[in-house]
Steps between C-alpha positions, in 0.01 A plus 500: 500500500732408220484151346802296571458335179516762289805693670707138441384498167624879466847440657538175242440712174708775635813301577419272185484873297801628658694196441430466163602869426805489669558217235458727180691777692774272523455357187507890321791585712738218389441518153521923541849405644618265245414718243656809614820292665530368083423848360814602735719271372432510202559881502849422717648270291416694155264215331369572156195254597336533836596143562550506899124702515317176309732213742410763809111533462475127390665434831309710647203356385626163575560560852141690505335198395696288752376711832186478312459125451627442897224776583271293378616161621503611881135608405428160423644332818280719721 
């Protein structure tokens, strides 16, 4: 017979892992956007300096960092 224990223990660090992945994924895919949105731009509007590519992946990063952080916040109220 299986342990009950050990199957709520499973079901804990698999929603804990999954959660926390879907975190970086996120993370990686707004920073992937802001990047190439900025590389875009800057290719649209003729820029000698890929100005628009640094402003998107620091926003990108930004807003990473900010799903991030409130990740880890709700972690701490449950």
């Amino acid at each position: 017979m299986k342990d009950p224990k050990k199957t709520d223990d499973l079901k804990r660090s698999l929603k804990t892992y999954s959660k926390y992945s879907a975190l970086g994924l996120q993370m990686g895919a707004l920073i992937f956007i802001g990047a190439y949105g900025g590389k875009w731009l800057d290719s649209y509007f003729e820029f000698q300096k890929p100005w628009l590519t640094m402003i998107g992946t620091l926003s990108g990063m930004g807003s990473g960092l900010y799903i991030l952080l409130n990740g880890l916040k709700t972690d701490d109220n449950d």
